[in-house]
N, C-alpha and C positions, 0 to 999 in steps of 0.2 A: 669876654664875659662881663667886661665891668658898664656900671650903670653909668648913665651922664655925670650924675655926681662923684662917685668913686673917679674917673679922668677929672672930673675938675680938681679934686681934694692931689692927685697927683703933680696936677697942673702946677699948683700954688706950693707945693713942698720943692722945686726944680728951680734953682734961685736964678739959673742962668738961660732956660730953657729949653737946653741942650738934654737929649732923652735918647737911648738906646732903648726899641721897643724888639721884642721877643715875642713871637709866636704864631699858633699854627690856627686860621680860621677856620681850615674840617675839622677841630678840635673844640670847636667854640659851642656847648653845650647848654647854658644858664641863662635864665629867664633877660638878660639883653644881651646874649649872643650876636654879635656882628656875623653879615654875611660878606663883608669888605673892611679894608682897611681906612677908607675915605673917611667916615663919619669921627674914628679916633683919632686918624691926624687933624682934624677940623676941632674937635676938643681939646686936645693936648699943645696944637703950635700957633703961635700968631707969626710964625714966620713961613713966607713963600717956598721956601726951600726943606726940600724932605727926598732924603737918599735911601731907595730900595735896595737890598741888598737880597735876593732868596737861594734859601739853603736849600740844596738839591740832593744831597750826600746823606743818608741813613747809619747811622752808627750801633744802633742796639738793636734792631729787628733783623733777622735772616732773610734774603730776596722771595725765599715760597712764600713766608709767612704777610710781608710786603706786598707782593702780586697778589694774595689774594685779597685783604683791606683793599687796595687801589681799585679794585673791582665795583667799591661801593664809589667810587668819585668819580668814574670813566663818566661822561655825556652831562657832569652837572658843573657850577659853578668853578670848584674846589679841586675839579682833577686835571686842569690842564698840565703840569707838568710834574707828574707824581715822583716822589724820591725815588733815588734807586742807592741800594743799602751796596754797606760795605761788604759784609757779608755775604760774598756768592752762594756760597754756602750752604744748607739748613734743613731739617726736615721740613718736608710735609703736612701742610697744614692737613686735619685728617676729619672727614667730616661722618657723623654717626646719625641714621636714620634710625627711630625708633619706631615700628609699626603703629603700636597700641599706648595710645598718649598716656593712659594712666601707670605705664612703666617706664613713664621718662625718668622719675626721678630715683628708681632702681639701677639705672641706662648710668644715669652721673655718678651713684656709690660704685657702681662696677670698675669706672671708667677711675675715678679715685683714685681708688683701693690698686690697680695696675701700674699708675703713673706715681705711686708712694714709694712704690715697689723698685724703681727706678730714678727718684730723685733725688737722694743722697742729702747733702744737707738744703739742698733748694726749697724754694716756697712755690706752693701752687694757689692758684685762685680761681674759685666756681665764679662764675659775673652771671648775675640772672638780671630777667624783669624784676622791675622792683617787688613788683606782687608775687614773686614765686620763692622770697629769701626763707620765708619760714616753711614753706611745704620741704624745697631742699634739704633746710637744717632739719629738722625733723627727720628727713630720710635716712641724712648723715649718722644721726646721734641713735636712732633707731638701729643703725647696723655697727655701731659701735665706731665709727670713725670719727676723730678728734678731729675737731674742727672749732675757728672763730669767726668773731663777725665783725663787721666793723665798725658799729658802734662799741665793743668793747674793746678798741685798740686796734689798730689797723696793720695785719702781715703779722703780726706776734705769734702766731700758729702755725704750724707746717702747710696745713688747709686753713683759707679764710671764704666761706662767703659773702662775697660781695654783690649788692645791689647795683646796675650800672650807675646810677645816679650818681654812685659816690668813687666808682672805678678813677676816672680820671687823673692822672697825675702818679699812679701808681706804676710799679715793676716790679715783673715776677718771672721765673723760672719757666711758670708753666700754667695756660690758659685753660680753662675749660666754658665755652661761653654755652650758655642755654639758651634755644627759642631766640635765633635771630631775626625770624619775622613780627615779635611780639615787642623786644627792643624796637626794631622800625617804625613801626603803625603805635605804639601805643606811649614813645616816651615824647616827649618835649624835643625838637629838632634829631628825631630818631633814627635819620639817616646818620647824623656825627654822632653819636650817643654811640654807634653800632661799630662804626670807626673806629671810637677810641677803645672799646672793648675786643676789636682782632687785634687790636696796638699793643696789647700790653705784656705781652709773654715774650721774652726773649731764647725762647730755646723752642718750644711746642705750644701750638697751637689744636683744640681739640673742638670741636663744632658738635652740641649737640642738638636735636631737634626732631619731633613729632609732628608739627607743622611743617608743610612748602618750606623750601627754603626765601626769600629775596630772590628776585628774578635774577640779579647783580651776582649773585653767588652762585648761582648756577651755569652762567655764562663763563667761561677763562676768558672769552675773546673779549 
């Protein structure tokens, strides 16, 4: 995600030139998201010589909840050789059709209010469209369920709503993603956007949705 400048500003802080780089490009979300590694090593090295090394081994995600994220990378760039997690392991990712769109966000207090009931001292996180973070809270706070947001502090509440935008980088207990086809079509490279929001529960995964799903998510094969 970093801009031209941000690698150069790296560049010149690297007295010897020598750089350990980390990370994951279906994860690369931000207004200069790389779709390759080429363009960073072209930034970062004046030397010919640059050692790949990729990580194939999954440590925090369970294989269901894996299999189904890989789902979105099968036939693009980004999915030729997807992780396969430690954890054989794991429930079910579990996906919730809601009929009548305007009880989606009854659909997510439901869904909640069940998974509160069950996660003991764990953190859960709602990940919506950007545009759906105050009808959710609204819904929340309307049926009495404690919840924060992450402009006021990020995970410090049992329930956080989170925006994808700002998902990234986080880990929790327990997902509940909204409107996966709205993440797709409507964020900034919405196919990885979508990615990192199945990525980030390490225990359950919850799919909720009133729209189609992603053709991607419908397929297992």
């Amino acid at each position: 995600d970093l801009s031209p400048m941000e690698l150069r500003m790296l560049k010149r802080r690297s007295l010897n030139g020598s750089m350990t780089l980390v990370g994951d490009i279906a994860q690369a979300t931000g207004a200069w998201a790389h779709n390759n590694w080429d363009a960073i090593i072209e930034a970062l090295s004046n030397e010919s010589s640059t050692r790949f090394s990729e990580l194939t081994v999954g440590y925090r995600l369970p294989q269901p909840t894996m299999d189904v994220a890989n789902r979105l990378l099968q036939g693009t760039q980004f999915g030729f050789n997807p992780p396969i997690a430690v954890r054989e392991v794991g429930e079910e990712p579990r996906f919730v059709h809601v009929d009548v769109p305007a009880r989606l966000p009854a659909m997510v207090v439901a869904i909640v209010r069940s998974e509160l009931e069950k996660l003991g001292s764990g953190r859960l996180a709602v990940i919506v469209p950007d545009a759906r973070v105050n009808v959710i809270s609204d819904s929340l706070k309307s049926s009495g369920v404690d919840h924060g947001l992450t402009d006021a502090g990020a995970l410090e509440d049992k329930v956080t709503v989170v925006p994808v935008s700002l998902v990234k980088g986080l880990e929790i207990d327990v997902a509940v993603v909204v409107e996966p086809i709205e993440i797709l079509n409507g964020e900034k490279n919405g196919l990885r956007a979508l990615y990192v929001a199945l990525t980030r529960a390490t225990q359950r995964l919850i799919i909720v949705h009133a729209e189609p799903l992603p053709e991607a998510l419908l397929n297992p094969n």
